[in-house]
C-alpha positions as CSV (number, residue, x, y, z in Angstrom):
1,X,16.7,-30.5,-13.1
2,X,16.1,-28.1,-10.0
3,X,14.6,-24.7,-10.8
4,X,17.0,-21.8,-8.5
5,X,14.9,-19.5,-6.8
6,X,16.3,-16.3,-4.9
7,X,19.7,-15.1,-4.6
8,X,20.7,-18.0,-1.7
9,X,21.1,-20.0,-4.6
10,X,24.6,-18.6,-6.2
11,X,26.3,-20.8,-3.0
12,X,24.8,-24.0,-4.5
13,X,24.5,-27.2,-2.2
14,X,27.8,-25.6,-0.2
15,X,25.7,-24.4,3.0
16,X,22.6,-26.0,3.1
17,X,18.6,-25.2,2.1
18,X,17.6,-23.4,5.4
19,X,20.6,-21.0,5.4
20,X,20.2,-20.5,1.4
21,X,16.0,-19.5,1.9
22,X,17.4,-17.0,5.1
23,X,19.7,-15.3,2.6
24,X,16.8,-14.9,0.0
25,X,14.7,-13.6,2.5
26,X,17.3,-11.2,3.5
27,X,18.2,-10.1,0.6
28,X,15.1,-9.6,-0.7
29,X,14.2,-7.2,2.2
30,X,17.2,-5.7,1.7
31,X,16.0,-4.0,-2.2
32,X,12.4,-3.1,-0.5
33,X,12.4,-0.9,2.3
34,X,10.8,2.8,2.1
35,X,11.7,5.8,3.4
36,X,9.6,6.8,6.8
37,X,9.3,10.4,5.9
38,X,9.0,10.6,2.1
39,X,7.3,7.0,1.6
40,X,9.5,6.1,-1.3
41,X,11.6,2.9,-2.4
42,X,15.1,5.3,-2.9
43,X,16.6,4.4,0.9
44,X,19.8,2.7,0.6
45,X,22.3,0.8,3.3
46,X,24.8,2.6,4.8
47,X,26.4,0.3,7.0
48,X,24.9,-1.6,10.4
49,X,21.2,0.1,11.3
50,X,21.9,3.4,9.5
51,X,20.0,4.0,6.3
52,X,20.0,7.4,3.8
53,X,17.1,8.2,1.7
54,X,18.1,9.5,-1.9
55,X,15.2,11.4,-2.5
56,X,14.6,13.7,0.7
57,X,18.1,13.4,2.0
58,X,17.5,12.3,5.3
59,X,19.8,9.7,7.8
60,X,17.7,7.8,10.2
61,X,18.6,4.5,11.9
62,X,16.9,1.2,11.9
63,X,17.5,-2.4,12.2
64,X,20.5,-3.6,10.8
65,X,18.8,-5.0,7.5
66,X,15.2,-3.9,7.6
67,X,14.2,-0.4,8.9
């Protein structure tokens, strides 16, 4: 039995390993990205490249899944 690691996994042997591990990856950055003026983990997605911190309330753009 094959241990499943990272969230890639959910689509099984559908799309293949190297696209499942750059889904994990993604994904994974997704949850841990800080806020560049308060330095805290509460930023959250908006859509494509623009990001809102919970915690000081600012809007700032970035890349589209990483800031």
């Amino acid at each position: 039995m094959v241990k499943k690691k990272g969230s890639g996994n959910r689509f099984g042997v559908r799309i293949g390993k190297k696209l499942r591990d750059k889904i994990s990856t993604l994904e994974a950055r997704l949850r841990k990205n800080k806020c560049p003026f308060c330095l805290r983990n509460q930023v959250k997605r908006l859509s494509k490249g623009i990001w809102f911190c919970n915690k000081c309330k600012n809007k700032f753009t970035g890349k589209a899944y990483s800031i």
